[in-house]
C-alpha positions as CSV (number, residue, x, y, z in Angstrom):
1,X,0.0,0.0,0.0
2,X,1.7,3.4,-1.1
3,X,1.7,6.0,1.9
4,X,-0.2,9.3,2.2
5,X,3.2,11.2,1.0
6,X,3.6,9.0,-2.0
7,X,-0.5,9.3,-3.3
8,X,-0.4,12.8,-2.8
9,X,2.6,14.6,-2.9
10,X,3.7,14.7,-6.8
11,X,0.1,14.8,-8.0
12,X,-1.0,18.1,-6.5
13,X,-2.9,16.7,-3.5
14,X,-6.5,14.1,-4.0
15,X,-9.6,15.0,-4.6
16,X,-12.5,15.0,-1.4
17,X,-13.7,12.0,-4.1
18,X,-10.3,10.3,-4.0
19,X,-9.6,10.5,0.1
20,X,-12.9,9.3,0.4
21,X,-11.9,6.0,-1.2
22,X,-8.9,6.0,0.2
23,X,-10.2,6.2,3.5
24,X,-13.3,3.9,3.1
25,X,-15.7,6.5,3.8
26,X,-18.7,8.8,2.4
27,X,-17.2,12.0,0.9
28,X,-20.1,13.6,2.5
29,X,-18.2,12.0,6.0
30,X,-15.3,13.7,4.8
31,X,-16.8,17.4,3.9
32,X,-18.9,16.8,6.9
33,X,-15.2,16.5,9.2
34,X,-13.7,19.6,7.3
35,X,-17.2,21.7,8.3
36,X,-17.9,20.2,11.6
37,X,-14.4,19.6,13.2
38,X,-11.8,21.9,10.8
39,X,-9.7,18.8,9.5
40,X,-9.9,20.1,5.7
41,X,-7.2,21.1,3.6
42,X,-4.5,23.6,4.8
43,X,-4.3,25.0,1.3
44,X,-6.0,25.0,-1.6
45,X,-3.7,23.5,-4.3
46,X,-3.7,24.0,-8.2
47,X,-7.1,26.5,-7.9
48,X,-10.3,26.8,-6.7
49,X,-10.9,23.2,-6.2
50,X,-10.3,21.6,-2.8
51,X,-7.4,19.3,-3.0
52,X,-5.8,17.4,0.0
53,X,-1.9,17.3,0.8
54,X,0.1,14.0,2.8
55,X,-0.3,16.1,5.8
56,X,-4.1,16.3,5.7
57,X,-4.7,13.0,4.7
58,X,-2.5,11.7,7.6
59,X,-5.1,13.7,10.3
60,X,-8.2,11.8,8.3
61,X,-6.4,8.6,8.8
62,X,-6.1,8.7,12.8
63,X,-10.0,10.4,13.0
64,X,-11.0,7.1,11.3
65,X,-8.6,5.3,13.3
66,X,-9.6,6.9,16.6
67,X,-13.2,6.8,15.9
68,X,-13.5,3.1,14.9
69,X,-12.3,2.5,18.2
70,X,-15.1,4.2,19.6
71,X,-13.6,7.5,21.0
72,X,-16.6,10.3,19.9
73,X,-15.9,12.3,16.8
74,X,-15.0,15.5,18.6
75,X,-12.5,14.2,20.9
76,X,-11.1,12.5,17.7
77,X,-10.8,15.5,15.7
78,X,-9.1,17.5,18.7
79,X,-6.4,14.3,18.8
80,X,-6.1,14.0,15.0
81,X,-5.6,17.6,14.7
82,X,-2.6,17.7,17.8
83,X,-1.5,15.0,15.5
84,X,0.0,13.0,17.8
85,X,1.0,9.1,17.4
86,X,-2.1,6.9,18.7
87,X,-0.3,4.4,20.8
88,X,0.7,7.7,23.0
89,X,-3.1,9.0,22.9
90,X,-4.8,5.6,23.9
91,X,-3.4,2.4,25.2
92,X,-2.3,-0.1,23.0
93,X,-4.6,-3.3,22.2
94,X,-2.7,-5.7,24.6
95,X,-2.2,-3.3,27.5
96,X,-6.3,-3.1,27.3
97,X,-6.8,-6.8,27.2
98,X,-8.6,-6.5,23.6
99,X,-8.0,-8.0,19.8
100,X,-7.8,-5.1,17.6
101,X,-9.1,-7.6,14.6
102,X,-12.4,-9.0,16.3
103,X,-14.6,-8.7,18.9
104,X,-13.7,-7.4,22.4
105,X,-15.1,-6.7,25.8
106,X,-16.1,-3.5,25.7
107,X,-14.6,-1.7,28.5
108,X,-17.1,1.2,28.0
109,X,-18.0,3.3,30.8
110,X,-21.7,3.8,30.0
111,X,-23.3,1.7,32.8
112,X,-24.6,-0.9,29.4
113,X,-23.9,-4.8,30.1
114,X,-21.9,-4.8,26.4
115,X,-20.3,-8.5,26.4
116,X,-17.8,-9.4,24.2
117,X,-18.4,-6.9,21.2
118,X,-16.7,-5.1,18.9
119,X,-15.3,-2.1,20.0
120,X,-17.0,0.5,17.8
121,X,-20.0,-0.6,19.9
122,X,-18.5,1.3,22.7
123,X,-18.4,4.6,21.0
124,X,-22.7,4.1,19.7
125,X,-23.1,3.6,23.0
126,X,-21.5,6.5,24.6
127,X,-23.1,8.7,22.0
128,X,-26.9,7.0,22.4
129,X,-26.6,7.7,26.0
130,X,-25.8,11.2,25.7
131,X,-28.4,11.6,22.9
132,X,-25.6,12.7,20.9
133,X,-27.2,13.1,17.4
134,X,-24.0,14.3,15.5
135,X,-22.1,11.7,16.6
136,X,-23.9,9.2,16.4
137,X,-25.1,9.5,12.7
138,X,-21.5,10.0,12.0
139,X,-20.4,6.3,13.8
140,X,-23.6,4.4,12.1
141,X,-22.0,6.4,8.5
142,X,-18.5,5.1,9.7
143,X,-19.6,1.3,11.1
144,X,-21.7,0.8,8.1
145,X,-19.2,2.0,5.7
146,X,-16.3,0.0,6.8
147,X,-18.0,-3.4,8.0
148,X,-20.6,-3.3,5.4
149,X,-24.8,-4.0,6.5
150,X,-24.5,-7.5,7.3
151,X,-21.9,-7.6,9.3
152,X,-22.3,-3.7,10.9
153,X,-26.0,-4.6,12.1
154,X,-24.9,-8.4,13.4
155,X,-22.0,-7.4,15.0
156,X,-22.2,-3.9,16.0
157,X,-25.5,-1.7,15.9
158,X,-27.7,-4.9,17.2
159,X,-25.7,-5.6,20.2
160,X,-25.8,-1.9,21.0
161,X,-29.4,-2.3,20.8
162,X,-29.9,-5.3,22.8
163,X,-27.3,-3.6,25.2
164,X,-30.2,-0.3,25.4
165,X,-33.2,-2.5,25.9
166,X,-31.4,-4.4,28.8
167,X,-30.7,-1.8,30.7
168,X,-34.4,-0.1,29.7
169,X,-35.6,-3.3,31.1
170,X,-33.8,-3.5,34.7
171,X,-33.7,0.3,35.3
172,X,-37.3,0.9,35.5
173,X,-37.7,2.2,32.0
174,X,-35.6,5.0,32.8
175,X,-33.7,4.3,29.1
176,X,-36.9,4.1,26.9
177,X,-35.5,7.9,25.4
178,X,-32.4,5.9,24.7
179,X,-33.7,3.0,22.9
180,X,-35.8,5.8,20.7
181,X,-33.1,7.6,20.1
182,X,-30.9,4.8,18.6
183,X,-33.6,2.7,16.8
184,X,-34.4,6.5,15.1
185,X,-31.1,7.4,14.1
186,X,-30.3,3.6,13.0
187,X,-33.3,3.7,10.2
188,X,-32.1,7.3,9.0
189,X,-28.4,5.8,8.6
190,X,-30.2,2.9,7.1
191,X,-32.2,4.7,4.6
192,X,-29.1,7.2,3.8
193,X,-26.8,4.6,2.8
194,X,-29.0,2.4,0.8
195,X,-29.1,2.2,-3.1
196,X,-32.3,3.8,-5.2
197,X,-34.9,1.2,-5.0
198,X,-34.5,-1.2,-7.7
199,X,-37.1,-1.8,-10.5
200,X,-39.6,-4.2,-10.5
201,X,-38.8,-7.2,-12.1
202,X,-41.3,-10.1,-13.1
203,X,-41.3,-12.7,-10.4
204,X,-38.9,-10.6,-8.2
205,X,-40.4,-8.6,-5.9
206,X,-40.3,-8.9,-2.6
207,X,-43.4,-7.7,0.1
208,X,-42.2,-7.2,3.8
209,X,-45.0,-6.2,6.2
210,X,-45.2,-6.3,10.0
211,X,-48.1,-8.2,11.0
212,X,-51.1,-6.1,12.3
213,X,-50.9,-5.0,15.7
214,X,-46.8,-5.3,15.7
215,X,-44.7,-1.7,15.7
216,X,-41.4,-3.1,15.9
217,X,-39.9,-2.5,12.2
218,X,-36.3,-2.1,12.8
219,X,-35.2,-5.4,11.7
220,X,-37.1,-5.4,8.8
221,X,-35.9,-1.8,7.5
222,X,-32.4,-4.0,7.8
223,X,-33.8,-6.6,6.1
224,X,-35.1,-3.9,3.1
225,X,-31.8,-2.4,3.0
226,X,-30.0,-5.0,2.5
227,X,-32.3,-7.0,-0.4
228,X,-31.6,-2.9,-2.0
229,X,-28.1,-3.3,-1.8
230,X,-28.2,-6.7,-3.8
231,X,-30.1,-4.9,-6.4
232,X,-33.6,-6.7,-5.8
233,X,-36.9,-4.5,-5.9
234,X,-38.9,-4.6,-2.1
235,X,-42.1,-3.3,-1.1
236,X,-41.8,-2.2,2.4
237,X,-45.3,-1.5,4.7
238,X,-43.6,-1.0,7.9
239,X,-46.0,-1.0,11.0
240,X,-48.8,-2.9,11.9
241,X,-50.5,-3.3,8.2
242,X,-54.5,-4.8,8.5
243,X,-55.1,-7.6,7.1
244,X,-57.2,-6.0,4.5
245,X,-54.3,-3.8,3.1
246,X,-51.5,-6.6,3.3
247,X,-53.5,-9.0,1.2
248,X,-54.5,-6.3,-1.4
249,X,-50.7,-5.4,-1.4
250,X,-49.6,-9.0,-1.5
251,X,-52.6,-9.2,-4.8
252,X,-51.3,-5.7,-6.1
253,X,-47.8,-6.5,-6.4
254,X,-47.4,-10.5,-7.0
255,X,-44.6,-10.9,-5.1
256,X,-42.1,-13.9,-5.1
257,X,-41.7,-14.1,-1.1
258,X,-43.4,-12.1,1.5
259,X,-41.8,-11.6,5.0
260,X,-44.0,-11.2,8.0
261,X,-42.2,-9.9,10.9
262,X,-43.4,-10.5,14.5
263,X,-42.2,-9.2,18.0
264,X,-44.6,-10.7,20.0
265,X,-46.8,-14.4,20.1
266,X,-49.3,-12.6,20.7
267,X,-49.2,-10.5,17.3
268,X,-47.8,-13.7,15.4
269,X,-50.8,-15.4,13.0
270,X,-50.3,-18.6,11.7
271,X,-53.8,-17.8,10.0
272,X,-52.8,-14.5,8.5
273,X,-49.2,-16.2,7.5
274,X,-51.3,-19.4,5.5
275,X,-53.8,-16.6,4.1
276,X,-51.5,-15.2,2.5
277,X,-49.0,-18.3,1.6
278,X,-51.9,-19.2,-0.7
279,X,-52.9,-16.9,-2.7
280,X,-53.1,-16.8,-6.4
281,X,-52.1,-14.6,-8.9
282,X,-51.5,-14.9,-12.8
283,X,-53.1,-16.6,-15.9
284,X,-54.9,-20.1,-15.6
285,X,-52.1,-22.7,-16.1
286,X,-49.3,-20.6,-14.7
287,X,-50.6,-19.7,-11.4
288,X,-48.1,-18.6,-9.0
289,X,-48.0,-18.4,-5.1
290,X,-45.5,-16.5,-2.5
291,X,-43.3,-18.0,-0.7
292,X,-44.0,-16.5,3.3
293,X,-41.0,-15.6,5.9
294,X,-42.0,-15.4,9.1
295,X,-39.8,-13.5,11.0
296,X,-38.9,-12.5,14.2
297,X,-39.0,-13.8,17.6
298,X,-42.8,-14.1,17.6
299,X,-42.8,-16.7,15.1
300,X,-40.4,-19.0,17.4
301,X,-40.9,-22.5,18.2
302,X,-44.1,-22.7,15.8
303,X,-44.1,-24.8,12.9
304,X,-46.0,-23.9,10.0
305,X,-45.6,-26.3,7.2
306,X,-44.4,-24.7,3.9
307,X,-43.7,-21.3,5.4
308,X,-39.8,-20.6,5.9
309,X,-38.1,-19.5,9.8
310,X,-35.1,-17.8,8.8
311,X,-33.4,-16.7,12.4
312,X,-31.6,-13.9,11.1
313,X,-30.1,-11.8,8.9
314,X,-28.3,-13.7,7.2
315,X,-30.5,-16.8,6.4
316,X,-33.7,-14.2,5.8
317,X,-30.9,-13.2,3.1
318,X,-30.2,-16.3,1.8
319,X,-33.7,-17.6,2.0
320,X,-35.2,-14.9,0.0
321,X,-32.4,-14.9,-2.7
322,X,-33.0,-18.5,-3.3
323,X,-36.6,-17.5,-4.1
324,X,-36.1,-14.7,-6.2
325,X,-33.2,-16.5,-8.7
326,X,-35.2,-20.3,-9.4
């Protein structure tokens, strides 16, 4: 990998484009450190345009450095901009008792039971608990953007979560403008970083509803996002859609798979889920049928022949991508 120095230094400086790829962010991160914290450019080089120097590129590299291990963006910016080396600003992996490369036990001091997570958990949940908005849209941009969806909702914005709603739970709801907070600003990173919605395609569509009465559509904004980034077109309902209006969508749209997402037993409906598994759409001779996901923890432990249980992301993934591409 060629340094800072050697990128940047006979060229003239990079583009706010070409540090963004460099650094494996957004270039709207990037303007948005340069407006927000002063880490832009010295100097303008070679005219009006905004070009970046070694120098300048060096203080981007220990702000991502420094925030992917969960220190806020401020306190990042201040350190990036002292530019001081990082072993003397933080202690080193091993003196902490963490793996740099995987997850760790967060050693966070925000009062949240973390576990063994990765440790730009720690820095979502300082900012959640301060009800930090800047900072926290900036570490969903950053987690996203270097982890990718899959893997920054599994391994980093769902533990967080979890984390929120344990405490919420033992603390006598004193939290509940905490678990708001993050679910609100994790949809908004969600829908920010997802691709235009992709065109319908015959036999490709995909329908994803919450069951009536259920108001928990989190996971299943995840679940839309991520069908978006693999370029297949999804229908999304959100919150507790009647009956009457998810069959007529179901009818409307001829979907290949449908997924039904349940919280709560209580809201799960193996009658709604069969309803739906079998109707009809399309000329006599060719009729087709959707295939049904149930999803979500409601749906646990009860079997409903020819309906898929994906239990996560990543099979609700897989599951629906088989359907689509027979």
């Amino acid at each position: 990998m060629t340094s800072a120095r050697e990128d940047s230094g006979e060229s003239g400086g990079l583009t706010t484009g070409e540090v963004a790829r460099r650094l494996g962010v957004a270039p709207t991160t990037v303007r948005s450190w340069d407006r927000r914290y002063g880490l832009g450019p010295d100097a303008h080089i070679g005219g009006k345009h905004r070009r970046w120097a070694a120098a300048d590129i060096a203080r981007l590299e220990r702000m991502c450095a420094l925030t992917t291990t969960g220190v806020p963006p401020a306190e990042a910016a201040r350190l990036a901009r002292e530019g001081a080396p990082l072993d003397t600003r933080q202690p080193s992996a091993e003196a902490a008792g963490v793996s740099r490369s995987g997850p760790v036990r967060s050693r966070a001091r925000t009062g949240l039971q973390l576990g063994d997570v990765r440790q730009e958990c720690k820095g979502l949940a300082r900012a959640a608990l301060r009800l930090d908005a800047a900072a926290l849209d900036e570490l969903l941009a950053s987690v996203i953007t270097a982890h990718g969806l899959v893997t920054a909702w599994n391994e980093v914005i769902m533990p967080t979560l979890q984390a929120v709603g344990r405490k919420w739970e033992t603390s006598g709801e004193k939290y509940v403008e905490v678990e708001h907070f993050l679910s609100w600003h994790v949809a908004g990173a969600l829908r920010r970083g997802s691709p235009p919605v992709a065109a319908e395609r015959p036999g490709a569509t995909v329908v994803l509803a919450c069951v009536p009465g259920e108001s928990h559509t989190l996971p299943l904004e995840v679940l839309a996002a991520a069908l978006a980034e693999r370029g297949l077109p999804v229908r999304m309902f959100g919150a507790a859609l009647p009956v009457e209006a998810l069959v007529e969508a179901v009818r409307r749209t001829g979907p290949a798979a449908v997924g039904l997402w349940a919280q709560s037993r209580t809201t799960a409906s193996r009658p709604l889920a069969q309803h739906v598994a079998a109707m009809e759409w399309g000329v006599r001779g060719a009729r087709r049928q959707p295939v049904v996901l149930t999803l979500g923890p409601g749906w646990a432990g009860r079997t409903l022949p020819g309906l898929l249980r994906p239990t996560g992301l990543v099979e609700a993934l897989a599951a629906v991508e088989s359907v689509v591409r027979r």
